[in-house]
C-alpha positions in Angstrom: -0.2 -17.6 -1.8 -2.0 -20.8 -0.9 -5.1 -19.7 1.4 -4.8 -22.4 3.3 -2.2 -21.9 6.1 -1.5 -25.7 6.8 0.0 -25.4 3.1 1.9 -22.4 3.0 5.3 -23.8 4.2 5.6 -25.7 1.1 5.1 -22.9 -1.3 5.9 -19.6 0.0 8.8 -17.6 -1.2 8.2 -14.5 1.2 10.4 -11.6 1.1 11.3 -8.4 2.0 11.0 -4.9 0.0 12.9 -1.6 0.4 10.3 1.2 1.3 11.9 4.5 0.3 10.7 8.3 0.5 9.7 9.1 -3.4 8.7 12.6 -5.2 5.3 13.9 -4.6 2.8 13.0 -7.2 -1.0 14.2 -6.8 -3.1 13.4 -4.2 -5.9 11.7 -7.0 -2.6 10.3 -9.1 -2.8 6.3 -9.7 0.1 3.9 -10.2 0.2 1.4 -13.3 2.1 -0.4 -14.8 3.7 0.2 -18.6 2.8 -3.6 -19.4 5.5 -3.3 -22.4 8.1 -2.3 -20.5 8.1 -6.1 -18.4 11.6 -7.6 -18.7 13.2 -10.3 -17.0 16.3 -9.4 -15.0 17.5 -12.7 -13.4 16.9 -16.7 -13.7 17.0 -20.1 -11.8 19.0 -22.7 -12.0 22.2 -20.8 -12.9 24.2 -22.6 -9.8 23.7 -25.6 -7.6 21.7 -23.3 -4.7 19.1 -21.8 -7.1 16.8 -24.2 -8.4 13.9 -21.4 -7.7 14.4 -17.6 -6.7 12.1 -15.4 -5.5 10.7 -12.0 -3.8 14.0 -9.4 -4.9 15.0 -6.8 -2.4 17.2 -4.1 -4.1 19.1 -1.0 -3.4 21.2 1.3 -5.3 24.4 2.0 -2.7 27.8 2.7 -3.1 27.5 3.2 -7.0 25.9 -0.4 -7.6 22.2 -2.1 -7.9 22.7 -4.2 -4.7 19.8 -7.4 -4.6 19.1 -9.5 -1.5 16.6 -12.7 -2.6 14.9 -15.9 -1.8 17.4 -19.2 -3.5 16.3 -22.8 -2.8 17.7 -25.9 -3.5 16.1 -29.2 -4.4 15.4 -31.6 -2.7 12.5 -31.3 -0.6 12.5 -29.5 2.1 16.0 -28.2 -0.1 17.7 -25.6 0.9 16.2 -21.8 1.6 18.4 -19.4 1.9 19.1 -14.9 1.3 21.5 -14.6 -1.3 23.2 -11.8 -3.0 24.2 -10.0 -6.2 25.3 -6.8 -8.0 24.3 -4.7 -11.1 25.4 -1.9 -13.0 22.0 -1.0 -14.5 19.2 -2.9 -12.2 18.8 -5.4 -15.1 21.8 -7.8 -15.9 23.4 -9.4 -12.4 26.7 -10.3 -11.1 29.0 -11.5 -8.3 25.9 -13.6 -6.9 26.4 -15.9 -4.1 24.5 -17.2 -0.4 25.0 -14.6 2.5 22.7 -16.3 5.2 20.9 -19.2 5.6 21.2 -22.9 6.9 24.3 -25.1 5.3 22.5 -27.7 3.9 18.9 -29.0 3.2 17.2 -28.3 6.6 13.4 -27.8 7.3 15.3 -24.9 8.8 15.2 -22.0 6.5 15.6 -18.1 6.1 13.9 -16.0 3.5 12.5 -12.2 3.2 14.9 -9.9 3.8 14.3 -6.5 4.1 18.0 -4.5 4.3 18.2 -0.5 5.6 21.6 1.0 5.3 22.1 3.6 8.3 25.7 5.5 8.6 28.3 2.4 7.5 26.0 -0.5 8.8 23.6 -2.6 7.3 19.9 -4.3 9.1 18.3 -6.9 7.8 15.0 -8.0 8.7 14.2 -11.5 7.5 12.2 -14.2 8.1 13.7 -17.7 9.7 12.1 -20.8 10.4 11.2 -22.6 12.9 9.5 -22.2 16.3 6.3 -24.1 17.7 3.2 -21.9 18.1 -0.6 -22.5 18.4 0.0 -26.0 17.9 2.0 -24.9 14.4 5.2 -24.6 13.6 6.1 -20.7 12.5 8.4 -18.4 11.3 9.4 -15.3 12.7 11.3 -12.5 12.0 15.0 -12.0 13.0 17.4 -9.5 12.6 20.9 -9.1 12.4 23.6 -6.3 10.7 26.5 -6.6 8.9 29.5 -4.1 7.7 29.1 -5.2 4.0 26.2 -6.2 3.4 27.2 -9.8 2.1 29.1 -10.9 5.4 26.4 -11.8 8.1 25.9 -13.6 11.6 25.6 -17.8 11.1 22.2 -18.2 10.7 19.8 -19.0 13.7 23.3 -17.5 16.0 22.5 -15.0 19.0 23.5 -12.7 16.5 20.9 -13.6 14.0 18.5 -12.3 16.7 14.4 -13.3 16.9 12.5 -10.0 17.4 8.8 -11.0 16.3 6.8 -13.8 16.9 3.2 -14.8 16.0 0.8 -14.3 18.4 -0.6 -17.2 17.9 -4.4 -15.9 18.4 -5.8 -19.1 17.8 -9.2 -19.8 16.0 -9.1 -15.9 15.9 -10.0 -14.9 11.8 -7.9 -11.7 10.7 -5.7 -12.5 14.1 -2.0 -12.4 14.1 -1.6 -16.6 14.3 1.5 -18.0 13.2 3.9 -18.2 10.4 4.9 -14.9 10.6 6.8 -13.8 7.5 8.1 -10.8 5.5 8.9 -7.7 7.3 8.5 -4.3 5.2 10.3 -1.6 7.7 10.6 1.7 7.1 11.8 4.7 9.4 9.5 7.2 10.7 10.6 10.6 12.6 9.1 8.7 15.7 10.6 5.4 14.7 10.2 2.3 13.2 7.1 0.7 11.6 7.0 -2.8 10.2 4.3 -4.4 8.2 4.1 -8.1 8.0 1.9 -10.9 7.1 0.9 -13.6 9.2 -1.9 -16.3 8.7 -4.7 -17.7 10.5 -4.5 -20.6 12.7 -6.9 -23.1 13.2 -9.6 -20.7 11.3 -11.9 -22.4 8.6 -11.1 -21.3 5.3 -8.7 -18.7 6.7 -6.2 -16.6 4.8 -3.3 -14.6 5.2 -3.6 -10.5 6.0 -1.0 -7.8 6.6 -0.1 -6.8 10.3 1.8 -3.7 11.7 3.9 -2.8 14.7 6.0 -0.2 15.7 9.5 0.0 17.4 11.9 2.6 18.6 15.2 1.0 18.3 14.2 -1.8 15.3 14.6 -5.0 17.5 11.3 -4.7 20.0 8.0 -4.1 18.8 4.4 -3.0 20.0 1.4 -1.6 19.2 0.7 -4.7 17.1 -2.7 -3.9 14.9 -4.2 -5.8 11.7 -3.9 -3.3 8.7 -4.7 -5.0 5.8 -7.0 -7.4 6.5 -7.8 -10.2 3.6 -11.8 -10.8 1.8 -13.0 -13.6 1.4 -14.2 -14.6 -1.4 -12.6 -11.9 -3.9 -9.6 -11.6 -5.6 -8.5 -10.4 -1.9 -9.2 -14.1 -0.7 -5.3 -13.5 0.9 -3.0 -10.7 0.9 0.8 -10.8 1.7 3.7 -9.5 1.0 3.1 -5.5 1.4 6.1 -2.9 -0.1 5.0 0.1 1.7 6.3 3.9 0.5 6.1 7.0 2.3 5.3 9.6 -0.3 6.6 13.2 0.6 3.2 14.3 0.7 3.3 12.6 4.0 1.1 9.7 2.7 1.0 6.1 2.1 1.3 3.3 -0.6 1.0 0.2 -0.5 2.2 -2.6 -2.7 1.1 -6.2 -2.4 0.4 -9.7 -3.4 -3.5 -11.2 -3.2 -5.0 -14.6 -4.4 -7.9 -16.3 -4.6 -8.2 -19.8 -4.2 -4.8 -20.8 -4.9 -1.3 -18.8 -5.3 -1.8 -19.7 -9.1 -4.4 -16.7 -9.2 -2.1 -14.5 -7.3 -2.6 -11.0 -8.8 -0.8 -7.5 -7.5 -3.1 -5.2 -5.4 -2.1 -1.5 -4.8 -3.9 0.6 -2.1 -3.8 4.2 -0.3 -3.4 5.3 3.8 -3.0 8.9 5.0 -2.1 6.9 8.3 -0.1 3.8 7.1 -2.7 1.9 9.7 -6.3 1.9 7.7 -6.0 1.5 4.0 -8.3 2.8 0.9 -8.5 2.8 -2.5 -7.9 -1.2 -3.2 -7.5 -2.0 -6.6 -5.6 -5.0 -8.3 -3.0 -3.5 -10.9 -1.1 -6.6 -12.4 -2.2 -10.1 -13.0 -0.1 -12.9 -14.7 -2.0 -12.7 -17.9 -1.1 -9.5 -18.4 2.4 -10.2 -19.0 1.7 -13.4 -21.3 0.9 -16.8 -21.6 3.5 -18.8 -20.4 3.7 -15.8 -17.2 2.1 -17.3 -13.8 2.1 -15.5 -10.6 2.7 -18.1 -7.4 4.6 -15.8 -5.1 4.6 -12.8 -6.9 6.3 -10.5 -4.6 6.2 -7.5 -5.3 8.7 -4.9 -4.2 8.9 -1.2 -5.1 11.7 1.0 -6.3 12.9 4.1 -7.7 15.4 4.3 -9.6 18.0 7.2 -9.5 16.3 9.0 -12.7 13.3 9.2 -10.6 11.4 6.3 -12.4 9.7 3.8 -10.5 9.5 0.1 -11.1 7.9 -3.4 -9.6 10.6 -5.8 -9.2 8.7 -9.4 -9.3 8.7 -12.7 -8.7 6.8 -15.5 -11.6 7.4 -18.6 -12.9 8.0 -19.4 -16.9 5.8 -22.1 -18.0 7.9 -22.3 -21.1 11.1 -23.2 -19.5 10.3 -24.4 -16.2 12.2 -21.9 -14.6 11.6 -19.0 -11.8 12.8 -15.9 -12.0 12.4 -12.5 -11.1 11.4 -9.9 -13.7 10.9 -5.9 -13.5 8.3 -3.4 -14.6 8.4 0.2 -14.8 5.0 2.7 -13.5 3.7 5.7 -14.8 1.6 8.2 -12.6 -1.6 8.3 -14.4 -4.0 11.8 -13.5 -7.6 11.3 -13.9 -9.6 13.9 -15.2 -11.6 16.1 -12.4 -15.0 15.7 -13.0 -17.0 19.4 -13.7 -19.7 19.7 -11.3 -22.2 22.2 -11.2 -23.1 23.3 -7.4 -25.7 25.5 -6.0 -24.5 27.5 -3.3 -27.6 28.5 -0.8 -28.7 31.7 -0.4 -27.5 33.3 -3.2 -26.9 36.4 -1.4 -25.1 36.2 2.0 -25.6 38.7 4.7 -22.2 39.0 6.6 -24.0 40.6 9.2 -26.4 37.3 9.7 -26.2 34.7 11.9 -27.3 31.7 10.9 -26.4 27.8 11.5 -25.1 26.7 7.7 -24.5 27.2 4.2 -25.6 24.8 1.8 -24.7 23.7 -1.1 -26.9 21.1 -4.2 -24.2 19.3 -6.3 -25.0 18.1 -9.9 -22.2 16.2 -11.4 -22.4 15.1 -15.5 -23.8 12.3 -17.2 -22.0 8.9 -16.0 -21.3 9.9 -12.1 -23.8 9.1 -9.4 -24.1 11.9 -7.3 -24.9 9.4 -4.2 -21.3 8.0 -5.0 -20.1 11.6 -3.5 -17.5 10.7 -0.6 -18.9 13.6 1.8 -15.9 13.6 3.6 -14.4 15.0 1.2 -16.7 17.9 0.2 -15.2 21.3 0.5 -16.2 24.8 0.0 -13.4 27.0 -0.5 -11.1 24.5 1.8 -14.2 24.6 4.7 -15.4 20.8 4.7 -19.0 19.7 5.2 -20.9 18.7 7.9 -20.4 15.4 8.8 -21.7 15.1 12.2 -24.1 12.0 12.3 -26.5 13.9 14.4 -27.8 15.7 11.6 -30.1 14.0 9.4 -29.1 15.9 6.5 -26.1 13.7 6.7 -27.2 10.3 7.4 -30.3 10.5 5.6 -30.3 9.8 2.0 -34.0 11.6 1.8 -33.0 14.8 2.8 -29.4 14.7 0.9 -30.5 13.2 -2.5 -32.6 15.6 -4.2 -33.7 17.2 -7.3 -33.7 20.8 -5.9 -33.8 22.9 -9.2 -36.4 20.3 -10.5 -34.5 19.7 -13.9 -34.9 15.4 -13.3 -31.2 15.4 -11.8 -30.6 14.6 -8.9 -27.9 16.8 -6.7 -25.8 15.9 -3.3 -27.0 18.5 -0.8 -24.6 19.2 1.5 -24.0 22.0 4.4 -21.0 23.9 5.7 -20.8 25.9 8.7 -21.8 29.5 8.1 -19.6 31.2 10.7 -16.4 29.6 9.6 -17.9 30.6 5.9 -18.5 34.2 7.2 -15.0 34.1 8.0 -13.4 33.2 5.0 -15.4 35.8 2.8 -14.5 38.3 5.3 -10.8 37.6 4.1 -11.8 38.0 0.3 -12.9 41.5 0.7 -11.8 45.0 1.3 -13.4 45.3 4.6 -12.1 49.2 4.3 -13.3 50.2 0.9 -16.8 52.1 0.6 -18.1 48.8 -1.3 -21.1 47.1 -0.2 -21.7 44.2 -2.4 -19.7 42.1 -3.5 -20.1 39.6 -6.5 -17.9 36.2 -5.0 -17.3 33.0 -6.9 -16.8 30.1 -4.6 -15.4 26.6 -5.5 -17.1 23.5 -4.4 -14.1 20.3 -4.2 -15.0 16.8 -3.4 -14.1 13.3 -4.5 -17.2 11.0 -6.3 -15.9 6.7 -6.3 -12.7 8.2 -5.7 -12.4 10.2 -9.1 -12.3 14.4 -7.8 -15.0 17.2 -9.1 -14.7 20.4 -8.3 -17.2 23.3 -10.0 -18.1 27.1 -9.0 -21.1 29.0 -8.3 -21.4 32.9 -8.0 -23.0 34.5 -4.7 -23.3 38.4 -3.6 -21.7 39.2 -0.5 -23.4 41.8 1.8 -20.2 43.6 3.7 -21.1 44.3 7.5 
């Protein structure tokens, strides 16, 4: 996507992905793509209302692939509209045709739809366009239901009803501003939560970012909050487009589109949330030239799906310099385990008194050759499940002097970190016969923790004085 907002009208093909519950996959799993398995599953320029497509939306109901998509007509401002089509295998598609959109070229448009199937009844959110805000005219997102899924309310009718506009925080960077486009909505015990990306207005070099909201009931939303905000100057320069999936683990993924520059860098980012609000992890996972010369990436749209076999794909949007043509192509992902890193910790004392009283346990963490041990992410430091202090008040924990040090004075440094000795006491109170004559006990403990987001995890042996 163009970074500059004032542009984006003219080349944005925004729209909507499916966000669906998947199988659990470990917590340290990534996500990339099998770059061979890249195929192209539908074309433009096939009828007289799709001289470009873009951003897919699919589903598997009813026995059938079903896709909603971006079509546009030339020329300038042509025609945008959602149209429709049909598959028996996700690939080769049939029975297409326009479901919603303005009857003829119109600055008027409607794009990114986002469909959810609950009981017999079909909701899409989408995007339509126009209303004036901030001094800009702006999409916003509308939504309306249908029976079939192909028969929907005239476009811009009550029926096709607004439910989110822009804020229009003006001059605000990272603000919700105008132009609101793509809603990703998925359905939470509590309700609904919709991402969406929106650009700055009237901000200097501004870009687009990802918003969310949540509803009850789908049609009014609050508790608007920036969630993916964009960075300058990186390959993050603008982000759009998020496909967000709740993982059964109770966690977050998302999917999304960044660029930097100009949409003709556009790459696809992929991050992790345990809250669906703050998100870590960002790493970019696909660019253009990954899939070949004549590949670029302008909207790339990203949109995430599993397939009834249980593998999961990127259904995307590029252009073909070779033909001149858009068109929407698919790309399967393969979980990919790193290896856990073998650390070597320290636990201190060696020999534990569960009669004693004291404040804290501590532990020195060497990791191997190639790791940093100041790259340890503390909040993620465990001894046998107990995590370490992380209370700023400490200095141990804020002060890289106390926690970076060469304790057994072999030239490597270790991470020393502390866990709370009663809730220790505890535990090895449970891994004991408390009613056998034994006094000592020989205990190995593990020591868990993440270093630049890779885990480690290593033991060290300690006697055990029962009380």
């Amino acid at each position: 996507m163009m970074k500059k907002a004032s542009l984006v009208l003219a080349i944005i093909l925004l729209i909507g992905f499916a966000n669906f519950r998947i199988g659990v996959i470990p917590a340290n799993a990534e996500l990339e793509p099998i770059l061979n398995t890249f195929t192209t599953v539908m074309e433009s320029k096939t009828t007289d209302w799709d001289t470009e497509i873009g951003g897919p939306f699919v589903i598997y109901d009813a026995g059938l692939y079903k896709m909603w998509h971006l079509a546009v007509s030339q020329p300038w401002p042509g025609r945008r509209v959602i149209a429709y089509a049909e598959s028996n295998d996700g690939i080769t598609w049939f029975n297409k045709q326009v479901v919603h959109g303005p009857t003829g070229i119109s600055y008027h448009n409607s794009r990114s739809p986002w469909v959810a199937k609950e009981g017999g009844t079909y909701r899409m959110w989408h995007s339509d366009y126009y209303e004036w805000v901030a001094g800009e005219w702006s999409a916003y997102i509308a939504h309306m239901t249908s029976s079939d899924g192909v028969s929907w309310p005239a476009f811009m009718s009550a029926d096709d009803q607004k439910v989110l506009s822009a804020q229009g925080q003006d001059g605000v960077p990272q603000g919700d501003g105008y132009l609101i486009v793509h809603a990703c909505v998925i359905h939470e015990p509590s309700g609904y939560v919709m991402w969406y990306t929106v650009g700055d207005v009237h901000v200097p070099g501004g870009g687009y970012k990802v918003w969310r909201a949540t509803s009850t009931d789908g049609i009014t939303w609050t508790n608007r909050q920036l969630s993916l905000p964009y960075v300058p100057d990186t390959w993050e320069d603008s982000v759009w487009h998020a496909s967000v999936v709740k993982e059964d683990d109770g966690t977050y993924t998302m999917f999304y589109a960044a660029s930097y520059g100009t949409a003709w860098t556009s790459s696809i980012g992929m991050a992790k949330s345990s809250d669906g609000i703050t998100w870590t992890d960002r790493r970019q996972i696909l660019t253009a030239s990954d899939l070949g010369v004549n590949v670029l990436f302008y909207d790339v749209d990203p949109y995430h799906f599993k397939d009834l076999d249980g593998k999961r794909y990127l259904y995307i949007s590029y252009s073909d310099n070779s033909d001149g043509k858009t068109k929407i192509g698919r790309i399967q992902l393969r979980v990919v385990v790193p290896p856990i890193v073998s650390a070597t910790p320290d636990v201190n004392p060696d020999t534990l008194n569960l009669k004693s009283n004291g404040e804290f346990v501590t532990a020195y963490i060497e990791l191997p050759a190639g790791y940093n041990v100041a790259d340890i992410d503390l909040s993620t430091v465990k001894l046998e499940g107990i995590p370490a202090i992380t209370d700023p008040k400490y200095s141990f924990v804020t002060d890289p002097s106390q926690y970076l040090v060469d304790h057994d004075g072999d030239g490597i440094m270790e991470r020393m970190v502390k866990f709370d000795r009663a809730t220790l006491r505890d535990t090895l109170t449970g891994m004991i016969d408390v009613d056998s004559g034994v006094k000592f006990y020989e205990l190995t403990l593990k020591v868990t923790g993440e270093v630049a987001g890779i885990p480690f995890e290593g033991t060290d042996t300690i006697t055990v004085i029962k009380k």
